[in-house]
C-alpha positions as CSV (number, residue, x, y, z in Angstrom):
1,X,9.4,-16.2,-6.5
2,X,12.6,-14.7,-6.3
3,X,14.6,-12.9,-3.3
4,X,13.7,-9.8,-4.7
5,X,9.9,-10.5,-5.5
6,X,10.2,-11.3,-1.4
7,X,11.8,-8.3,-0.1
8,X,9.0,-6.4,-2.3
9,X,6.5,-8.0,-1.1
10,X,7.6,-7.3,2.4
11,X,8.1,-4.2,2.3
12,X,5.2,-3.5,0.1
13,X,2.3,-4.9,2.6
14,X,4.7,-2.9,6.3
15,X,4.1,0.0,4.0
16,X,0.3,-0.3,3.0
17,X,-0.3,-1.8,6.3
18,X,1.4,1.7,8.2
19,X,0.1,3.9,5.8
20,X,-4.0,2.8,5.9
21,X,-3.6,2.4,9.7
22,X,-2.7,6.0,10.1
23,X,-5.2,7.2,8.8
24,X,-7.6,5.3,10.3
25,X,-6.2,6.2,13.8
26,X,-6.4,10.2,12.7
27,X,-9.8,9.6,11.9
28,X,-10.8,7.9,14.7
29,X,-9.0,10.4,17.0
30,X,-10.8,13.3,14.9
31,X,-14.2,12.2,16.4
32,X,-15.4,9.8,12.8
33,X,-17.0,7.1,14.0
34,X,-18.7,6.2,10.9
35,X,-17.4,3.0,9.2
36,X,-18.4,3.3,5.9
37,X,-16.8,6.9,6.1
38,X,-13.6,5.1,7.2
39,X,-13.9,1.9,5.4
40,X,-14.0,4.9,2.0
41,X,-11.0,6.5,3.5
42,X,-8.9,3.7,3.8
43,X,-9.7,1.7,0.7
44,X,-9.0,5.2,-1.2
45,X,-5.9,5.1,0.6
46,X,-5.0,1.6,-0.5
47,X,-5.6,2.4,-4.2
48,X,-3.4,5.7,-4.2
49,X,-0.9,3.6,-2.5
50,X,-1.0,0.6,-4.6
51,X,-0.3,3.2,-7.7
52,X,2.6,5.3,-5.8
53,X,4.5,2.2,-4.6
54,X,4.2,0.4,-7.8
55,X,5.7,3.4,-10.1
56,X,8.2,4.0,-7.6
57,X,9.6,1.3,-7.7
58,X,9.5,0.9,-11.4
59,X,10.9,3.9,-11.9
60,X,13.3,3.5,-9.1
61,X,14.7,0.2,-10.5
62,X,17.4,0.5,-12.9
63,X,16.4,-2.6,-14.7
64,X,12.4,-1.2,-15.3
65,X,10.9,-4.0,-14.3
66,X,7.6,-4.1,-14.5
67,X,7.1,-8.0,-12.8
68,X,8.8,-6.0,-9.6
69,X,6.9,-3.1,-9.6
70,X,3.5,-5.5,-10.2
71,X,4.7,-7.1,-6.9
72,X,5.2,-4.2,-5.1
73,X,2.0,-2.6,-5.6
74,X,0.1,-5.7,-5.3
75,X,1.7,-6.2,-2.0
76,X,0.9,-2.9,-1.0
77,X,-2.8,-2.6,-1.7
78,X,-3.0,-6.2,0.1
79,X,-0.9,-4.9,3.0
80,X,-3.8,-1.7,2.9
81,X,-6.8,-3.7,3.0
82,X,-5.9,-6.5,5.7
């Protein structure tokens, strides 16, 4: 694993990990207090985020490359779920 695989990673999981608690918070505040409509909301949330942060980094990166943007959204989605 290299330094930039790590930094990736990082910021991957603070991202999916900020992102999918937001929206859990909004809709617990709204008044949902079913899980499984939250559990949906959230995992949906991880998936769209997994796909967002992986193309942008690969299309962010000058290099294209696609081992950085697998790490990245990897990272992410993991970041989502825990």
């Amino acid at each position: 694993m290299t330094q930039d695989d790590t930094r990736e990673a990082v910021f991957g999981m603070l991202d999916g990990t900020t992102s999918c608690l937001g929206v859990v918070v909004g809709l617990v505040i709204a008044g949902t207090r079913s899980g499984p409509h939250i559990l949906a909301a959230a995992l949906g949330l991880g998936i769209a985020a997994t796909c967002g942060m992986g193309a942008g980094e690969y299309l962010s990166d000058t290099t294209r490359s696609l081992r950085l943007a697998a790490v990245m959204g990897a990272a992410t989605f993991l970041g989502s779920v825990l």
